[in-house]
Backbone as CSV, one residue per row, in Angstrom:
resi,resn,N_x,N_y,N_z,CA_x,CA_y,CA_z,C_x,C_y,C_z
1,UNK,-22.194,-78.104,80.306,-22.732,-77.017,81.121,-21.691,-75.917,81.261
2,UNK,-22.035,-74.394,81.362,-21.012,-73.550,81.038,-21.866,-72.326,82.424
3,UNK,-20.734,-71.993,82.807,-21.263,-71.327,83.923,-21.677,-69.975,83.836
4,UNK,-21.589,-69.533,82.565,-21.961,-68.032,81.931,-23.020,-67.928,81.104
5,UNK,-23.036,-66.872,80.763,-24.003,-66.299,79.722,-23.496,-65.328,78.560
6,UNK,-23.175,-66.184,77.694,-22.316,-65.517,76.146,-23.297,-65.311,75.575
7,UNK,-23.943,-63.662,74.696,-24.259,-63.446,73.250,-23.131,-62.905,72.389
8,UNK,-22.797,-63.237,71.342,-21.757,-62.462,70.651,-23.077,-62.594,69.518
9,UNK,-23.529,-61.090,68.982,-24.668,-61.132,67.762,-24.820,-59.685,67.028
10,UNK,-23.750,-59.816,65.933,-23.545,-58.114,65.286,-22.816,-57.385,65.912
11,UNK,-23.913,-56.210,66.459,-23.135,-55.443,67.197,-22.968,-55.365,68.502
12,UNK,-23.805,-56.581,69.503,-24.332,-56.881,70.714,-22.664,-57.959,71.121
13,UNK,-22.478,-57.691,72.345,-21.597,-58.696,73.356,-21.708,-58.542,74.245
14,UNK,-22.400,-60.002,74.639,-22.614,-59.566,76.278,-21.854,-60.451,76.693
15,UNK,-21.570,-60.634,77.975,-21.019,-61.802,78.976,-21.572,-61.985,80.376
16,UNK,-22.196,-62.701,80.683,-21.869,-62.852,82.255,-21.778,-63.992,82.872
17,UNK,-21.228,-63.596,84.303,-20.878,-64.560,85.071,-21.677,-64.932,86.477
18,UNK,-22.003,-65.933,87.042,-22.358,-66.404,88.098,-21.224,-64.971,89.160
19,UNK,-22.049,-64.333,90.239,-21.017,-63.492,91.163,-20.045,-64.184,91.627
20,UNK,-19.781,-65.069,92.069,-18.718,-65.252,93.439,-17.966,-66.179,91.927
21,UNK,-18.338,-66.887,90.552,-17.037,-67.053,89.930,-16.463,-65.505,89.378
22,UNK,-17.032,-64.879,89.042,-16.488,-63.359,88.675,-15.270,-63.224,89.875
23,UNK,-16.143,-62.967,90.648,-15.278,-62.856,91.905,-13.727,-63.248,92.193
24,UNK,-13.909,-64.942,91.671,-13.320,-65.747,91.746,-11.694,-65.285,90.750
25,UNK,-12.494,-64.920,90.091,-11.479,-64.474,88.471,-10.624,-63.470,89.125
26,UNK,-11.635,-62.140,89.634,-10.854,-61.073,90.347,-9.967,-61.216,91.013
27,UNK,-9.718,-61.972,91.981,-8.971,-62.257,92.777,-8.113,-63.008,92.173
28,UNK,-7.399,-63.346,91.265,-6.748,-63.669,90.575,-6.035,-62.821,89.586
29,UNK,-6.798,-61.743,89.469,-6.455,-60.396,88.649,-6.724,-61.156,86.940
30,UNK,-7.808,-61.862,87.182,-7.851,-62.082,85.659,-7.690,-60.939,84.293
31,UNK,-7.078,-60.740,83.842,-7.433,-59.436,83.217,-8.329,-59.381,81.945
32,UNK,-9.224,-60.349,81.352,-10.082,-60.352,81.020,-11.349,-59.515,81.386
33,UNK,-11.353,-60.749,83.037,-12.062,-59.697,83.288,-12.362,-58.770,84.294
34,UNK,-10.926,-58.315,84.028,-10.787,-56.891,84.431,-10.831,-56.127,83.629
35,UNK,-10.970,-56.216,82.078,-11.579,-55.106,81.148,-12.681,-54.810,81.053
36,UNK,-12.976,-56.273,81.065,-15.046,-56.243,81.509,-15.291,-55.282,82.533
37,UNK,-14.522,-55.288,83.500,-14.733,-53.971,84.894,-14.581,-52.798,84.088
38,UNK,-13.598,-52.451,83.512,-12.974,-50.960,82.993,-13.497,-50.740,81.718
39,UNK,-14.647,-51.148,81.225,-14.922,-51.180,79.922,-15.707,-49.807,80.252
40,UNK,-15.621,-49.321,78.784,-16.145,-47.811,78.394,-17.709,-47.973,78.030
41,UNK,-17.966,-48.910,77.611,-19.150,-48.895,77.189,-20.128,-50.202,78.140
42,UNK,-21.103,-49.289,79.069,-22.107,-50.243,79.752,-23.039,-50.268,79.434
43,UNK,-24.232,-50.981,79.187,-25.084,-50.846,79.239,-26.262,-50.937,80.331
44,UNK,-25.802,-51.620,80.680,-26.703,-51.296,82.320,-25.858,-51.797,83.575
45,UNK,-26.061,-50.983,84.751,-25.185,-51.640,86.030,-26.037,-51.236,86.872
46,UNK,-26.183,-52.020,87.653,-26.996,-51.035,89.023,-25.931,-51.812,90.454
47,UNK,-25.278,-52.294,90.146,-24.440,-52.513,91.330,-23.918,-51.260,92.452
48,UNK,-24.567,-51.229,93.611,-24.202,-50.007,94.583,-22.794,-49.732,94.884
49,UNK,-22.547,-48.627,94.666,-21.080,-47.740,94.703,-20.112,-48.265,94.098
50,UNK,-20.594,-48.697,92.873,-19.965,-49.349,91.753,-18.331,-48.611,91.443
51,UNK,-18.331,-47.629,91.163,-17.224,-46.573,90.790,-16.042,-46.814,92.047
52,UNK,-16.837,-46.869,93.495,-16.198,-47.190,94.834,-14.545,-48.113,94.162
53,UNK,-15.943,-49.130,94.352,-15.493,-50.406,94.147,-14.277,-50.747,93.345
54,UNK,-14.867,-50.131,92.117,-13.631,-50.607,90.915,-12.447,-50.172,91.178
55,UNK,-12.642,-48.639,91.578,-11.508,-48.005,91.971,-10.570,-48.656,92.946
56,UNK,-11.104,-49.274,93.736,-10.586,-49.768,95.134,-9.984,-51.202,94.825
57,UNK,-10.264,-52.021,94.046,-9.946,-53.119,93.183,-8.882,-52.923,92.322
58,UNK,-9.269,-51.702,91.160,-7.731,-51.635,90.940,-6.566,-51.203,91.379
59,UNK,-6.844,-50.789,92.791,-5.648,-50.257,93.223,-5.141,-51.755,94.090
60,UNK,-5.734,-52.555,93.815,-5.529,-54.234,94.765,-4.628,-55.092,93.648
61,UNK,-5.021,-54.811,92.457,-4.606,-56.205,91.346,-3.042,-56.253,91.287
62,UNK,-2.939,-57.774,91.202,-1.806,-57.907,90.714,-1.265,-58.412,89.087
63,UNK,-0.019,-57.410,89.207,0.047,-56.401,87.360,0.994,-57.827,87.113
64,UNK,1.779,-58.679,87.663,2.248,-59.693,86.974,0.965,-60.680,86.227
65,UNK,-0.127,-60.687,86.645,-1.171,-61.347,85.846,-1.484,-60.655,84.597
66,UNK,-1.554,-59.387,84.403,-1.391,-58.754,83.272,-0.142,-59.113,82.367
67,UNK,0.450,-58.554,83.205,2.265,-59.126,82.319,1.782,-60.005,81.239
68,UNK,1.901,-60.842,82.419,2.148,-62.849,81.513,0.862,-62.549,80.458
69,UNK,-0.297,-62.314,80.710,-1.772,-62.372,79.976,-1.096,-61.558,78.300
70,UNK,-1.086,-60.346,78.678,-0.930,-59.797,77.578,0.875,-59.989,76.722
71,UNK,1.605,-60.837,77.196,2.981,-61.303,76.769,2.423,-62.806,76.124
72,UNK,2.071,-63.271,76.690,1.640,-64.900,76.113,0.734,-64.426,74.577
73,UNK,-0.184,-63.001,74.575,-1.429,-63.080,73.811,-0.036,-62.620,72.279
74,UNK,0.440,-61.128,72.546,1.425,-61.153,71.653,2.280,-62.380,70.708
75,UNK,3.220,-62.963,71.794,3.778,-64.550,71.391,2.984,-65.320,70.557
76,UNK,1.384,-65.799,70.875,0.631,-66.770,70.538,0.586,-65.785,68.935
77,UNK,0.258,-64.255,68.969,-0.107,-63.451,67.313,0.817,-63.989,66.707
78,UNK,1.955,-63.774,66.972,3.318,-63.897,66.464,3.764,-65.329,65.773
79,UNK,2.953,-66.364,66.144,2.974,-67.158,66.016,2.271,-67.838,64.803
80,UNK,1.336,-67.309,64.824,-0.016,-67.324,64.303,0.175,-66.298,62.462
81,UNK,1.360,-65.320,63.069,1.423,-64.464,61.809,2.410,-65.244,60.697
82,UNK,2.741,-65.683,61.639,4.333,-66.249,60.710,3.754,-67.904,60.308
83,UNK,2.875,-68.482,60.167,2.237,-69.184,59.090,1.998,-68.882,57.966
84,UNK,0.916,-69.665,57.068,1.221,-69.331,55.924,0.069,-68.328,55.540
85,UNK,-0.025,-67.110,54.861,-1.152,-66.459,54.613,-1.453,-65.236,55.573
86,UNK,-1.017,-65.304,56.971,-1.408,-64.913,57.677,-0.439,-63.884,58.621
87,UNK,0.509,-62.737,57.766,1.143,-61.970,57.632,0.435,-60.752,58.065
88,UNK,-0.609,-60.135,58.094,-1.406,-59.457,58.098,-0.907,-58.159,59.102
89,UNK,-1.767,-57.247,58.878,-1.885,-56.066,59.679,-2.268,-56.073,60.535
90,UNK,-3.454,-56.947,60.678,-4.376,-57.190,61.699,-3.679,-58.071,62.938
91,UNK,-2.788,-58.929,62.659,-2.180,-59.465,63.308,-1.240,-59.042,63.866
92,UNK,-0.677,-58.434,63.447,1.086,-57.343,63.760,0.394,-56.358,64.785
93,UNK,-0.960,-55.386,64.557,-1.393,-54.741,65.369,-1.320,-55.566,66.579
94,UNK,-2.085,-56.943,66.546,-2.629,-57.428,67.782,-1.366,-57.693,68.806
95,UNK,-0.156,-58.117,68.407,1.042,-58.263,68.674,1.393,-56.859,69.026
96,UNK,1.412,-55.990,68.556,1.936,-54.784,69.229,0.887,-54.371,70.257
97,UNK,-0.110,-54.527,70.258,-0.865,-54.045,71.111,-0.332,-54.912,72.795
98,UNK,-0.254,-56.287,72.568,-0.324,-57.026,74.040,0.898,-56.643,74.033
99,UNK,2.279,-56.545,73.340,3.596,-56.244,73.963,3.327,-54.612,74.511
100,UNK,2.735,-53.430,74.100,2.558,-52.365,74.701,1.794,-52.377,76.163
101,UNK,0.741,-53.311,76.005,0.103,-53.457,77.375,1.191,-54.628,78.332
102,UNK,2.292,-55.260,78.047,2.833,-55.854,79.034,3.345,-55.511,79.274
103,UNK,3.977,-54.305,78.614,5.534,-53.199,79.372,4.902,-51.971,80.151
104,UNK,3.639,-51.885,79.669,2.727,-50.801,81.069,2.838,-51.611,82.370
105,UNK,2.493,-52.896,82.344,2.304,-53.278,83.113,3.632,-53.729,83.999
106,UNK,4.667,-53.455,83.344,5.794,-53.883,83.977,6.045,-52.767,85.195
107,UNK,5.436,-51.585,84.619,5.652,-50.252,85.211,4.289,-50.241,86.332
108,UNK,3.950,-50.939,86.678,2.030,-51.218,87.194,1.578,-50.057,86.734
109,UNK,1.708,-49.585,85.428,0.051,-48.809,85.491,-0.409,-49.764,84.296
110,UNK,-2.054,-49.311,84.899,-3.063,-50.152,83.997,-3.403,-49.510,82.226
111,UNK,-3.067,-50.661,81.523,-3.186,-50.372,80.189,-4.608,-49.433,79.747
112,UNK,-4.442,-48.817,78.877,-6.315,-47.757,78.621,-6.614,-49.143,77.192
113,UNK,-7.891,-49.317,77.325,-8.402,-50.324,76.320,-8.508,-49.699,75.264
114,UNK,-8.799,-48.333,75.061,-9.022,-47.603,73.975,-7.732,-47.258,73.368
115,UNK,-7.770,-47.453,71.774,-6.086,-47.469,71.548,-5.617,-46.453,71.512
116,UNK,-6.236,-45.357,71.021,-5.625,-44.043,71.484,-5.171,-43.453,72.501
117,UNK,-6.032,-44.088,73.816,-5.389,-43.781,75.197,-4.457,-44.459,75.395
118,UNK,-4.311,-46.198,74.714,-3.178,-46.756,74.996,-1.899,-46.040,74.250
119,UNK,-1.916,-45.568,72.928,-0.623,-44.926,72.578,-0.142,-43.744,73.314
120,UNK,-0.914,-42.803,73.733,-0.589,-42.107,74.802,0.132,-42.311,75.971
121,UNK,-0.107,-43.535,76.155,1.028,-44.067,77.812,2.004,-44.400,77.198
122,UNK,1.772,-44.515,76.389,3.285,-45.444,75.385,4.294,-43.942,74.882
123,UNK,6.179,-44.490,74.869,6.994,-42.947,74.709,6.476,-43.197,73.689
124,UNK,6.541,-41.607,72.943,6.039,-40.855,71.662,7.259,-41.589,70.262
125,UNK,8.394,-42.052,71.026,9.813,-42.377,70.257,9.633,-43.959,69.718
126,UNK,8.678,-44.702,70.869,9.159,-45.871,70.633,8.499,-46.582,69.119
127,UNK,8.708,-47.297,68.502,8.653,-47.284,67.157,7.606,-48.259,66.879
128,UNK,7.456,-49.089,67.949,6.117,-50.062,67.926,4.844,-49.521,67.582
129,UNK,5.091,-47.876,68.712,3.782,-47.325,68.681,3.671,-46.400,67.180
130,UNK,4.931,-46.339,66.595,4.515,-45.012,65.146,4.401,-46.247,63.989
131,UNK,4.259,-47.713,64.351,4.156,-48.844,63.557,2.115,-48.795,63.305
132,UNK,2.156,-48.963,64.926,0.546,-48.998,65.249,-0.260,-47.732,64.923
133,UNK,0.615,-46.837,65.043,-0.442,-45.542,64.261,-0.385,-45.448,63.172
134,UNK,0.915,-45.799,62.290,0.528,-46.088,60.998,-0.926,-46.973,60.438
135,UNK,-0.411,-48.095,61.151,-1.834,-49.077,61.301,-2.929,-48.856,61.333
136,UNK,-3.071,-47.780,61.992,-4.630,-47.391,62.328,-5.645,-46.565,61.056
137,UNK,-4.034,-45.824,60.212,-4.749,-45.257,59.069,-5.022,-46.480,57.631
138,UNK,-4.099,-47.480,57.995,-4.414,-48.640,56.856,-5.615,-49.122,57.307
139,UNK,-5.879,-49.457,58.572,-7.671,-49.866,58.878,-8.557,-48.854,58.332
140,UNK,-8.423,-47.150,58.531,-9.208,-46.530,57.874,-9.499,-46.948,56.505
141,UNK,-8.781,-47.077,55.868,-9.065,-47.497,53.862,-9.087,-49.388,54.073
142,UNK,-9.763,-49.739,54.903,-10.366,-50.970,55.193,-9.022,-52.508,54.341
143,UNK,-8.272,-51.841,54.803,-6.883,-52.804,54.346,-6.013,-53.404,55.557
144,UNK,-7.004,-53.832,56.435,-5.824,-54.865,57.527,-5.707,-56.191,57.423
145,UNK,-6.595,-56.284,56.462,-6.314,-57.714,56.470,-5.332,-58.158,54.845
146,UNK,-4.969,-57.306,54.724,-3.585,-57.169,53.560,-2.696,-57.997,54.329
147,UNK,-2.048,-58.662,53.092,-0.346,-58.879,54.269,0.450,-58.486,53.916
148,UNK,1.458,-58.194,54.688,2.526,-57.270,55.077,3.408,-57.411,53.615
149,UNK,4.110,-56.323,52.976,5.077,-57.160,51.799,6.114,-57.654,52.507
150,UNK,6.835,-58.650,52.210,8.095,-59.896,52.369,9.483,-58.685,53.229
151,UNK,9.454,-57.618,52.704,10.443,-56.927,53.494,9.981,-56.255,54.562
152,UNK,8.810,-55.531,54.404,8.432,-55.171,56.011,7.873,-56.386,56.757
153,UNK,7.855,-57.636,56.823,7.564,-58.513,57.557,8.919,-58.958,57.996
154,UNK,9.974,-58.738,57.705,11.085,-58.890,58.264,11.657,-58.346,59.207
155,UNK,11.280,-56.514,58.839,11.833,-55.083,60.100,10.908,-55.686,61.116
156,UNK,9.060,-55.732,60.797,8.042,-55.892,62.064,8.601,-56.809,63.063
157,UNK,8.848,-58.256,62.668,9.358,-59.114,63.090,10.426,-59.071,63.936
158,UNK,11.620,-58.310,63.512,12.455,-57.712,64.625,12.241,-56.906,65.427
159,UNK,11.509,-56.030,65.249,10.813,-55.049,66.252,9.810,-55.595,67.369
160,UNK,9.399,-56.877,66.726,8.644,-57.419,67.794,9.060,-58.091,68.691
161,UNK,10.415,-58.939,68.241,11.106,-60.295,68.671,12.385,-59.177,69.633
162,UNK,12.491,-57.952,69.286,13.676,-56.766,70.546,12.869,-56.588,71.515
163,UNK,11.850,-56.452,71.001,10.646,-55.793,72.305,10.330,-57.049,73.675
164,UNK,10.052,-58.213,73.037,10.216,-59.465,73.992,11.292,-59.328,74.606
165,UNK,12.184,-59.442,74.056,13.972,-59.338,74.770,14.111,-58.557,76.076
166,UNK,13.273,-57.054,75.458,13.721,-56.251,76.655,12.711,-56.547,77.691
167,UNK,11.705,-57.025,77.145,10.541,-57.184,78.805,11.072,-58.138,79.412
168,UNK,11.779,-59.565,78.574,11.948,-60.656,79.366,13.196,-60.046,80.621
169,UNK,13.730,-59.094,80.878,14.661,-58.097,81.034,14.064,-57.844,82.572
170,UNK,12.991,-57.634,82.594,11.733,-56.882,83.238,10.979,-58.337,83.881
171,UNK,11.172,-59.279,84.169,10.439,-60.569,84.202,9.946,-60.097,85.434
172,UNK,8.499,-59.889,85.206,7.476,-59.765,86.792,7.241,-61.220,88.120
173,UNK,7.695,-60.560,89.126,7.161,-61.850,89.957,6.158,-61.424,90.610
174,UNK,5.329,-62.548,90.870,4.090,-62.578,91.604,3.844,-61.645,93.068
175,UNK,2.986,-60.384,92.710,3.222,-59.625,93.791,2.294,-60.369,95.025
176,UNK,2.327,-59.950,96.411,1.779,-60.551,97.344,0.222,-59.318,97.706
177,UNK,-0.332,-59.363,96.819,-1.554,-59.065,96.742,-2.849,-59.791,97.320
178,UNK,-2.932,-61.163,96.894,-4.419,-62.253,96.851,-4.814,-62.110,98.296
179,UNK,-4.409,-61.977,99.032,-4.826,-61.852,100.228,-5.945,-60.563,100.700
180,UNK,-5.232,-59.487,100.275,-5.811,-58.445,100.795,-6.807,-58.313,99.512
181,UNK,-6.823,-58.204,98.375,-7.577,-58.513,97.380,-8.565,-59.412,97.668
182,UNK,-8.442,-60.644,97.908,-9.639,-61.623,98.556,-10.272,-60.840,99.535
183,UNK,-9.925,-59.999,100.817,-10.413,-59.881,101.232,-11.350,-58.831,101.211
184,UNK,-11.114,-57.896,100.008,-12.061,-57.147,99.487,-12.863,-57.372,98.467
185,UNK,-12.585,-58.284,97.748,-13.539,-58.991,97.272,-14.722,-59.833,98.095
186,UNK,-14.862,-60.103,99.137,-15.380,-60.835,99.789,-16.353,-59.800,100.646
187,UNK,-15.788,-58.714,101.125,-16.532,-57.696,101.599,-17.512,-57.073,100.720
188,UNK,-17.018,-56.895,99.347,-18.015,-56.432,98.342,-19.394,-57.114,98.164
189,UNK,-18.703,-58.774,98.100,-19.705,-59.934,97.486,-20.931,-59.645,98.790
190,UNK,-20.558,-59.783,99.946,-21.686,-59.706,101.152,-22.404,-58.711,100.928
191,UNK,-21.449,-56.929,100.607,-22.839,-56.095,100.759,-23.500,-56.285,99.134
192,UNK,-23.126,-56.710,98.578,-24.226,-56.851,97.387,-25.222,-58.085,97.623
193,UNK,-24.987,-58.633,98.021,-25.704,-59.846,98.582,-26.379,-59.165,99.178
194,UNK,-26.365,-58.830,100.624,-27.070,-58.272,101.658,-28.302,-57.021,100.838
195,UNK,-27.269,-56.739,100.176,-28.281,-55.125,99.055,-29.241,-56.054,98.468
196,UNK,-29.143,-57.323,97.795,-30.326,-57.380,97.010,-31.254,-58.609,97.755
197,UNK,-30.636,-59.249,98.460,-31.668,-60.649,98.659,-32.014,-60.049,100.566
198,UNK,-31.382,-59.241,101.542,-32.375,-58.881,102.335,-32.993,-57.999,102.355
């Protein structure tokens, strides 16, 4: 038994969750799904003063849950690249992407999901990001899933393995958020409750 509702079909992804586990997640600053909140593309919401809300939520989360989320997701690419076969572009992106979103977050602002907005928060100097815009034009001519040749998998690799170094530098502790966060989460859950079932 699974407490959601997954389609993944073409071009369709949906997700949902039972409210009060959503909830549940929030208050935790899941950042899953907290993209699900900040996502660009909805297709339907009718939740009252929705915009309120989100706004007021993200100014509640706590950014060490981001940290660790998007530092662990990098590590695990990294991991994953340096097997056999699996050198790729596609992978090196994904790795630069969660180390760019864990050093935003070191700074608490919230990463932009869209990668162009994310290179934008990112300095114009740092070399991860003129790695990833390179990247973006090898996806145009449909080549990410190339792997890397034997010498640039060596520079990427260091560039990825300095970049850990300096966040671990930066090690986030658990801000004292859940409280006041719970408790706006909990205020929300009632008037939506109250909005639809009295």
């Amino acid at each position: 038994y699974r407490d959601l509702i997954e389609i993944m079909d073409g071009d369709f992804d949906f997700v949902s969750y039972d409210l009060d586990k959503m909830f549940g997640l929030l208050a935790k600053s899941n950042p899953t799904v907290l993209e699900w909140v900040r996502a660009h593309i909805v297709y339907f919401n009718a939740f009252p003063e929705w915009q309120t809300f989100r706004d007021g939520l993200l100014e509640r989360i706590d950014y060490s849950a981001l940290y660790h989320h998007y530092l662990s997701l990098a590590k695990g690419g990294m991991k994953v690249m340096q097997t056999a076969d699996n050198f790729t572009y596609k992978k090196v992106f994904y790795s630069i992407r969660g180390l760019m979103s864990a050093e935003l977050a070191t700074q608490e602002v919230m990463p932009e999901l869209l990668i162009t907005d994310l290179f934008a928060q990112v300095d114009s100097n740092d070399p991860l990001r003129h790695w990833a815009e390179d990247y973006l034009e090898i996806k145009k001519q449909q080549k990410e899933k190339a792997q890397l040749p034997e010498v640039e998998q060596a520079a990427i690799l260091n560039l990825l393995e300095t970049k850990i170094e300096q966040l671990a530098t930066k090690e986030m502790q658990k801000a004292d958020r859940r409280e006041g966060l719970e408790r706006y989460l909990t205020e929300y859950s009632r008037h939506l409750k109250q909005y639809y079932y009295n």
